[in-house]
C-alpha positions, 0 to 999 in steps of 0.5 A: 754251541747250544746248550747241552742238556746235563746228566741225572744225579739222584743224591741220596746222600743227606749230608752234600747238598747239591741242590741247583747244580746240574752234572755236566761231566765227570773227570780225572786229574787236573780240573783247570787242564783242557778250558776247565773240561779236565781229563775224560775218566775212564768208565768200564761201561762205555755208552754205545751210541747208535751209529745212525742216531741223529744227534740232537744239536743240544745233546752231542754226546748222544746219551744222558748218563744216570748217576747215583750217589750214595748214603755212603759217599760212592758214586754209580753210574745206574743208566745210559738214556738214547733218542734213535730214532726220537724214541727213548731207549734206555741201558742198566749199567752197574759200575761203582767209580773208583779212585780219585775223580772230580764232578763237573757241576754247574747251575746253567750250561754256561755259568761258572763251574763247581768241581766237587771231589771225589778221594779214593771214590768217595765224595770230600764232604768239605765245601772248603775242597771243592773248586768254584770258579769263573765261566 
């Protein structure tokens, strides 16, 4: 598999340092279920990939999501970014995640992850919680 390109995360929260990792995904449950990949959380706003969109090999998904977390510890998903055609389109979405979930980060697509948590929909500040582990 070539290397995928990751999402955005703008972090606005002074207290977590996530300097050097990249957002690979977001997920619910178990983070050692399916090869380290975790359940899919279930976004109320679901990108809507172009039928016709020729998918680039180092972005399958489609889409780049935008993420923001926030002084307060809750993370937004802000924007859904497409290439149709190769021009850039981009969707505002406004959905706060809620429950417990889990960011899957990483510093290269395929190195060793970080799982950080999230616990009623906010960040665990405690670097002791979260889960690093081997590629």
């Amino acid at each position: 598999m070539t290397e995928q390109v990751p999402h955005i995360l703008v972090n606005e929260h002074t207290r977590v340092n996530l300097k050097g990792l990249r957002l690979e995904r977001i997920i619910r449950g178990d983070p050692s279920s399916n090869h380290g990949w975790g359940e899919e959380y279930g976004f109320e706003n679901r990108p809507d990939v172009p039928h016709d969109n020729e998918v680039a090999t180092s972005c399958y998904r489609g889409y780049v999501a935008t993420f923001r977390l926030r002084t307060n510890g809750t993370l937004h998903l802000t924007r859904y970014t497409y290439w149709p055609d190769g021009k850039e389109t981009s969707v505002t979405v406004k959905e706060q995640l809620s429950g417990d979930f889990w960011m899957v980060m990483t510093r290269e697509f395929f190195g060793p992850r970080t799982y950080v948590p999230f616990h009623v929909g906010e960040i665990v500040e405690d670097r002791a919680v979260w889960r690093d582990t081997e590629s």
